[in-house]
C-alpha positions in Angstrom: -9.3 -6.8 -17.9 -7.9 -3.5 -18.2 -10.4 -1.8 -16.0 -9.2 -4.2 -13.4 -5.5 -3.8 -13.6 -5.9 0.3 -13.6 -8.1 -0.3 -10.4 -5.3 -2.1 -8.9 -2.3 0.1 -9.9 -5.2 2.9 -8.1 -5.6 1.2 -5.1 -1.8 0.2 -4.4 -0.6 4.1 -4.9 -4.1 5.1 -2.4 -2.5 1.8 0.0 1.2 2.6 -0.3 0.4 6.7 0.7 -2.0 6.2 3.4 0.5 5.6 6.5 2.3 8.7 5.8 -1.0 11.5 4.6 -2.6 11.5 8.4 -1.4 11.9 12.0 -4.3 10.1 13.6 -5.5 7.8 10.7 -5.2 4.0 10.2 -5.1 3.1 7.1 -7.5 5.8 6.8 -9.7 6.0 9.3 -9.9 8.4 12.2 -9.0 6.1 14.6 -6.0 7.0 17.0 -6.2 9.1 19.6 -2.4 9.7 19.7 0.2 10.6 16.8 1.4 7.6 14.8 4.8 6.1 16.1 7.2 5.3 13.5 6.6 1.3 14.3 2.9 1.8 14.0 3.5 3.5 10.6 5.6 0.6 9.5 2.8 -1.7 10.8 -0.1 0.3 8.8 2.4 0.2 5.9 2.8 -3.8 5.9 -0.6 -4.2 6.2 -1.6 -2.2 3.6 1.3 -4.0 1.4 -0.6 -7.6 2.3 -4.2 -5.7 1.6 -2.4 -4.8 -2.0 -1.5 -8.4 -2.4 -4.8 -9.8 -1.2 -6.8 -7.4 -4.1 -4.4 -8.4 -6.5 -5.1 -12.3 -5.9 -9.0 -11.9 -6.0 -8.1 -10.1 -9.4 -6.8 -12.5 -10.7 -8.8 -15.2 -9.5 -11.4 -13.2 -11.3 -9.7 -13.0 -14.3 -7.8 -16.6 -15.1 -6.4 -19.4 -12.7 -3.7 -18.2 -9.4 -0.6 -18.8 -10.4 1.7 -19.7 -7.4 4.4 -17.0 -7.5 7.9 -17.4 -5.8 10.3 -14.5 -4.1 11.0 -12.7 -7.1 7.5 -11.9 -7.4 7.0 -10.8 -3.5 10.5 -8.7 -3.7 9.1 -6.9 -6.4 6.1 -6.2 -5.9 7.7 -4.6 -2.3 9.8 -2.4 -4.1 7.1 -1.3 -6.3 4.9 -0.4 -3.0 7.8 1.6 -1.5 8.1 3.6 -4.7 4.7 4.0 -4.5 4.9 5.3 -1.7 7.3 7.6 -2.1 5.6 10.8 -3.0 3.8 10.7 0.7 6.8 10.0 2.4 8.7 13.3 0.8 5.6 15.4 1.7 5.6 14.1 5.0 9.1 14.1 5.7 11.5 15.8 3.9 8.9 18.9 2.4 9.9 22.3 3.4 6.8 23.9 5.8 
């Protein structure tokens, strides 16, 4: 169980950085031909929130029986992916070159 939950915490910090580490990458692939707009990046960024949700169901569904969760649960565990996050977005943004 504990392998599991550290795999998850891994993969939502690798999902929440990904739409700010590369110009040209979705999700990250090498994809793009152009530089990301800021509504693809908040695209990429959603998805990758409802990829971190989708792990975390089959998870659990691994583990025990889904609980059905209600918008306390989904708030959260948005804030937690924008904090995530974070680090990338101050290297991408607000680092000194």
């Amino acid at each position: 169980m504990m392998v599991s939950l550290w795999l998850l915490l891994g993969a939502g910090v690798l999902l929440a950085s990904l739409s700010f580490v590369g110009e040209r990458m979705f999700l990250g692939l090498p994809v793009l031909k152009s530089p990301k707009t800021p509504l693809l990046r908040m695209c990429e960024f959603l998805l990758a929130y409802a990829l971190f949700l989708s792990f975390g169901r089959v998870f659990e569904a691994s583990l025990s029986q889904v609980s059905e969760q209600g918008w306390a649960f989904y708030a959260v565990t948005a804030l937690l992916f924008v904090v995530a996050a974070a680090p990338a977005f101050i290297w991408r943004y607000l680092w000194k070159k």
